[in-house]
N, C-alpha and C positions, 0 to 999 in steps of 0.2 A: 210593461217594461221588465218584471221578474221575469213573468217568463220568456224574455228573449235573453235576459242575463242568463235564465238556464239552460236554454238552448246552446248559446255560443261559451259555454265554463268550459276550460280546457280540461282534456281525458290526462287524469294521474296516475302513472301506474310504475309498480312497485319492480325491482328485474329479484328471481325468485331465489338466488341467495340474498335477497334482501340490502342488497350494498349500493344499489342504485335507483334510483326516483327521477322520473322522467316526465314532462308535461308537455298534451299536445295538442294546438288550439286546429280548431275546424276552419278546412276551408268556407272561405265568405262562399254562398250559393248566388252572390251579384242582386239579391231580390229585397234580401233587407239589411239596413244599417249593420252594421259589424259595433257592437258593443267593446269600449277601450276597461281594462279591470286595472284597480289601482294594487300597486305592490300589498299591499292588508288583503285585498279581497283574493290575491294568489296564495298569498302566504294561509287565506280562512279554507282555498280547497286543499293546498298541503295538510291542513291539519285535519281536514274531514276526510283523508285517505291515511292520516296516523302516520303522517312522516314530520317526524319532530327534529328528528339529526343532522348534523352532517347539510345545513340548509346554505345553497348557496347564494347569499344574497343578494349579489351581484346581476347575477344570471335573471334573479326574480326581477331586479329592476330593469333589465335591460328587456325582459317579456314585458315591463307593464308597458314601459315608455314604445316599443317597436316589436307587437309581438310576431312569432316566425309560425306561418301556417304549415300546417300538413304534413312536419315530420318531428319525432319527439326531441324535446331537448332538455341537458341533463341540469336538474335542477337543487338535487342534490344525493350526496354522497356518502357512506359508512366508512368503516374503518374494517380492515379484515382484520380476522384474527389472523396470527402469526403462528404456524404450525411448528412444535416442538421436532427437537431432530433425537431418536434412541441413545442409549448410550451403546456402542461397536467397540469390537475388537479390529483392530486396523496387525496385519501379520504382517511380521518381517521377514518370511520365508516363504517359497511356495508350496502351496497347500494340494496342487493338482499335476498329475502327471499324465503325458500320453505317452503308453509302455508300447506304441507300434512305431517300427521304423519310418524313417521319412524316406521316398522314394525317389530316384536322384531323375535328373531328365533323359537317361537313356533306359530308365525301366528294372534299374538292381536295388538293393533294399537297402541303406547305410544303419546301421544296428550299430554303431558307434555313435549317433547321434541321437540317441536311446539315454533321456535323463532317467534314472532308476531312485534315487535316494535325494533329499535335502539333508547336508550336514553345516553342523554350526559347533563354535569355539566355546569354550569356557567364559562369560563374559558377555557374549552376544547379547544383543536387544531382541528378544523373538518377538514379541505384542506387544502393543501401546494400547492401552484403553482411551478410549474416549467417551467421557462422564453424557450423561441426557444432560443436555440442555432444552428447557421448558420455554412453552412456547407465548405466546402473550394475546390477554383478550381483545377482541372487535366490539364494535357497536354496530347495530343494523341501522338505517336510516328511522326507524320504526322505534329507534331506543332500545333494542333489545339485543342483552348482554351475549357475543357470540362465542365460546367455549371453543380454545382450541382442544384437541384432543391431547389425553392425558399421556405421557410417553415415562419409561419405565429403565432404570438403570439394570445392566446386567449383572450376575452374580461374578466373585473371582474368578478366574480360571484355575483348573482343576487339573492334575496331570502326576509326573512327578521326572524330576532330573533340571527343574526351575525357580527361580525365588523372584518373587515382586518385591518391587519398593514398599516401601511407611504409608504412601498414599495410594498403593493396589493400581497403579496408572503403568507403571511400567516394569516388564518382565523378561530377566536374564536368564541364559541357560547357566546352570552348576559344573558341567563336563561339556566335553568334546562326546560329540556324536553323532546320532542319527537324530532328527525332529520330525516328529508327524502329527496330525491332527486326525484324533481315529473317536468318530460319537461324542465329540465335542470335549476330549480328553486332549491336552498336550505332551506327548511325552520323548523326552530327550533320554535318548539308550545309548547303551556304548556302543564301537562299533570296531573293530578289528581289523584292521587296513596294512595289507603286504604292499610294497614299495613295486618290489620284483617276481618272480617265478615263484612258486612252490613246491617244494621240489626236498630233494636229502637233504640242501642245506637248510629249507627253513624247518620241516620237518611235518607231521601232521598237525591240523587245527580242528581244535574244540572247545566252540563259543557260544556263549546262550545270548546272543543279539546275532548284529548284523555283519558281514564277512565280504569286505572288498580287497578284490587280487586286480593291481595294475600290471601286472605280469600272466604268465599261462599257469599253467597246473601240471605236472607231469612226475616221471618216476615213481609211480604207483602210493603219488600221496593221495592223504583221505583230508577231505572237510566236513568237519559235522558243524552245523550250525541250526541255533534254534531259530534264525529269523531269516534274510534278505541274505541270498549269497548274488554276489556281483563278480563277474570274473573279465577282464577286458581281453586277456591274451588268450594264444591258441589252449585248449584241453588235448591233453595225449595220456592215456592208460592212468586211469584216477579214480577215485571213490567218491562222488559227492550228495551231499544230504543238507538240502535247505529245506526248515522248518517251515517257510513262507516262501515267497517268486523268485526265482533265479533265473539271474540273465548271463547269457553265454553270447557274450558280445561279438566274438570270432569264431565261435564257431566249438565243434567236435570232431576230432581226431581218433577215436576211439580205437583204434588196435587191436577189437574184438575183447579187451581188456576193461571199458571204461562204463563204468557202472553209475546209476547216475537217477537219484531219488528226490523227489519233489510234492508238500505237501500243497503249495499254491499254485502260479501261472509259471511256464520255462517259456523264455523270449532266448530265441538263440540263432543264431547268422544258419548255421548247417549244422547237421548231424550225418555223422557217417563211424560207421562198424560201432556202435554202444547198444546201451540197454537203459534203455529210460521208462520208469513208472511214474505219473505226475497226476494227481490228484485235481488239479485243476484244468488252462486252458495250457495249448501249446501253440506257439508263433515262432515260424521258422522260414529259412528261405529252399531248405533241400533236405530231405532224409535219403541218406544212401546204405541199402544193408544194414539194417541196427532193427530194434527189437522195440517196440513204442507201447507203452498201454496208458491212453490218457483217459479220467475220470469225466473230461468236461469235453470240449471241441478242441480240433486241428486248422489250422487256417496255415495253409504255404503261401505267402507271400511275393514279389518280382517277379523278375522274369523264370527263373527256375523252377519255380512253385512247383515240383514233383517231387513223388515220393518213388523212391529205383530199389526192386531186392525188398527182401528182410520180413518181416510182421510189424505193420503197423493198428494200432484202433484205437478206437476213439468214441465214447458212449454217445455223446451227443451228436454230433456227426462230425464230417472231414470237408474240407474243400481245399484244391490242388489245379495247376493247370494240365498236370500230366500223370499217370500211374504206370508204370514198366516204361520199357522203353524198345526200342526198334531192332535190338536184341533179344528181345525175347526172357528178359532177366525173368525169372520167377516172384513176382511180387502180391504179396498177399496183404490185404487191406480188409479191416472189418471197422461195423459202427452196430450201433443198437447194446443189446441188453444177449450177453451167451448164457447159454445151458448154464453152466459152470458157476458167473455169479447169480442165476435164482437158485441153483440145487446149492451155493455157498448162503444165500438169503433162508433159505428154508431150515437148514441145520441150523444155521444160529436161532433162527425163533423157537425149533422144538428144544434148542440147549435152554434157552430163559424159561419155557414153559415147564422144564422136566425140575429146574432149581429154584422155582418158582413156588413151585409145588412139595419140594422138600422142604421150601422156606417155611409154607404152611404148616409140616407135620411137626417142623424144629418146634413153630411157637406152641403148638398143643401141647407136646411136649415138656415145656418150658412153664405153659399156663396148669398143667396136672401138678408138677410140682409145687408149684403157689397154693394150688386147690389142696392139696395135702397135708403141706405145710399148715394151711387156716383151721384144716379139720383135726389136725393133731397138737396145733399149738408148738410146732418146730418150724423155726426159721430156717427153709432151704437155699438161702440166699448166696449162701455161701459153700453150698455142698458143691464137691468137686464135676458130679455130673449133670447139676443146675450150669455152673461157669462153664463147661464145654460146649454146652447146646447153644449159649449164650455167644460164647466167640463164633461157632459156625456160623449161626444165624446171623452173626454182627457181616460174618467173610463174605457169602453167599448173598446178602443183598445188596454189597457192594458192588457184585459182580453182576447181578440183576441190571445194577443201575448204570453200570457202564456198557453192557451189553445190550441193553436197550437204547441207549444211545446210537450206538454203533449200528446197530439195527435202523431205525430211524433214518441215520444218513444212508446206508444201504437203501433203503426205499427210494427216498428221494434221488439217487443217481440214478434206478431205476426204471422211474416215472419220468427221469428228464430224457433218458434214450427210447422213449416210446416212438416218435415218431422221425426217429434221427437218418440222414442221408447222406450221401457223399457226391458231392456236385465236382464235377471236371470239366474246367473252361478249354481243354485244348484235347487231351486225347488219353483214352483210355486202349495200355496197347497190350494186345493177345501175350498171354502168358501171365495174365493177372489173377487171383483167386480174388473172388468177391464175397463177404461173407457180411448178413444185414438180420441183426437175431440170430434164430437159428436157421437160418436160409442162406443156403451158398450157390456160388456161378462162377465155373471158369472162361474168360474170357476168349473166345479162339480165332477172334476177329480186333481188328481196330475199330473204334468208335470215336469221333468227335463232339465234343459238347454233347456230354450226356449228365444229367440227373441219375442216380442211380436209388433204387429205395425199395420198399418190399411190398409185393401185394399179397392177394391172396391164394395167386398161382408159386410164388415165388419170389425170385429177385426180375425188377424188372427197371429196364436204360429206357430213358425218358428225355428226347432234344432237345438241349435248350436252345429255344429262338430267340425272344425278347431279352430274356437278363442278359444283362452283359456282363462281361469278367469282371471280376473283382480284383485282378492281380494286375 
């Protein structure tokens, strides 16, 4: 008789987050008596599988009295733990911007709908903190204590132009400004904002933050700014200088007069007759006739997306749908790495290397007097041609240090136009000068969708088939 009760003992099995216990009796094989178990002898194989928890006993009697073959059923149950939630900063400003035009459904770029800056009030709520809340323990069916995971409040926020409240939960701006989140810093800068034009009546502007003109620019003012210059109106004959990205919402009117200096990204509607040097990227709908040297890439945009006339380049490379045009304009287009800045890369290394090395003789020089001083028992600490060598050496490795720097970025623009190209989605037209490194080609034909890039014969146009435009 045992062993037919051990035959037909229902299978208990554990589900392996341990939160469910399930029993499952065998089908009868028709051949011998089916053995009935009384609720104690269910409850005796619960406990010989070490499920002590969470026992449903209901369930247990309702198997002794009718039990259910051949599929499991749940006989008891744990408690889950309760997962803690971090403590976050929930912002009240937006933290991300897309600096590329939206493109309207006939194919022109709208650069008016171009958010550039978050700005906020004296008073404003910019973050709300929200404390951890801790999470709560489970039991497994098994009795065993289930540990949520341990969650971790954040530090204050760090920044400056903001004050928290007494209990660090909530955080106002101090001014009116600009608000950005830069490496986990918040910071609220002033910001400088003309209503109108800029022009003789408002006069020139020099700001070390951020610089927004709701009007144009014209009459031969200047903007120096150390951060963000935003301009919504037309430019006409101007001097501008953003420390950081500048957006020309409407465009460049340049008069062959307008000059126009950029250490980050220029997002601007068109360019026509200026002179643009920009350290970063450039995003535009037309360059007409104007003078361009960008540090980083060119991308034309809409339907215009050519560059007509003028000297355009661009270290990293260029993409445009058009280059000249069916006139014949003279238009000259370069990408990669010229002569000019390695033979400007090479001077500046043998400059650090020639004061480098003066810096060397300064300190011999410097250490002799010490050495002299010890051997004679005179303090030259103070001799007038000890403090001279002393200030040069101080001057000269200041210049080491900044010149090496400067070097450094120099390399790396030049590592990044290694293998830079100029792609044209519609037509590259005869009368173009193409210049890729030091490799040049003038154009004397029309070409469609071409690749343009350097081998080791030269410059050489390459179809494009499968890409498709990007404009």
């Amino acid at each position: 008789m045992a062993e037919a009760v051990s035959a037909f003992a229902p299978k208990v099995q554990v589900s392996s987050d341990g939160l469910q216990a399930t029993m499952t009796f065998k089908i009868p094989d028709g051949k011998n008596d089916v053995p009935k178990f009384s609720v104690q002898q269910l409850l005796g194989f619960l406990t010989s599988a070490n499920v002590s928890f969470g026992i449903d006993q209901e369930a247990v009697a309702r198997l002794a009295e009718s039990p259910v073959y051949g599929r499991p059923i749940v006989v008891a149950e744990g408690t889950a733990q309760v997962q803690g939630t971090p403590g976050y900063f929930e912002y009240c400003f937006e933290t991300q911007f897309n600096h590329k035009p939206t493109i309207r459904p006939d194919g022109t770029a709208d650069y008016m709908s171009i958010k550039t800056i978050e700005t906020v009030k004296e008073g404003d709520v910019i973050a709300v903190y929200h404390p951890a809340v801790q999470g709560a323990r489970g039991m497994s069916v098994r009795g065993q204590v289930l540990e949520p995971k341990p969650v971790r409040d954040l530090p204050p926020l760090i920044g400056r132009g903001f004050e928290r409240s007494n209990d660090n939960l909530t955080y106002t701006a101090k001014l009116d400004g600009k608000i950005e989140v830069n490496q986990g810093k918040i910071n609220v800068s002033p910001v400088h904002e003309v209503s109108g034009d800029v022009g003789i009546e408002t006069g020139n502007i020099k700001f070390n933050g951020d610089v927004i003109v709701h009007g144009g620019v014209h009459d031969g003012a200047i903007i120096d700014a150390a951060g963000n210059v935003i301009i919504h109106g037309l430019i006409e004959d101007c001097d501008i200088r953003a420390g950081k990205d500048l957006f020309l919402l409407s465009g460049v009117k340049g008069n062959e007069k307008t000059v126009i200096s950029c250490k980050g990204d220029i997002t601007a509607q068109f360019v026509e007759y200026a002179v643009i040097t920009c350290s970063g990227n450039i995003s535009a709908d037309y360059f007409f006739k104007s003078k361009i040297s960008c540090e980083g890439r060119i991308e034309l945009t809409g339907n215009n997306a050519s560059i007509i006339g003028g000297f355009v380049s661009a270290v990293q490379g260029i993409e445009a749908n058009d280059i000249g045009n069916s006139f014949g304009t003279i238009t000259n287009v370069a990408v990669g790495v010229d002569e000019e800045r390695l033979a400007e890369f090479d001077i500046l290394a043998k400059k650090i290397e020639s004061i480098s090395s003066n810096v060397a003789k300064i300190k011999k020089g410097i250490e002799e007097f010490d050495r002299l001083g010890e051997q004679r028992g005179i303090n030259f600490k103070e001799d007038p041609r000890r403090m001279q060598l002393l200030r040069v050496r101080i001057r000269d490795e200041a210049v080491v240090q900044e010149e090496t720097r400067r070097l450094a970025q120099m390399k790396e623009i030049i590592v990044s136009g290694k293998d830079a190209t100029i792609k044209v989605y519609r037509r590259v037209y005869a009368g173009s000068n193409i210049t890729i490194d030091n490799h040049h080609v003038s154009i004397n034909d029309n070409h469609e969708r071409v690749e343009i890039s350097k081998s080791e014969e030269g410059v050489k146009l390459t179809r494009l088939v499968e890409q498709a435009a990007s404009n």
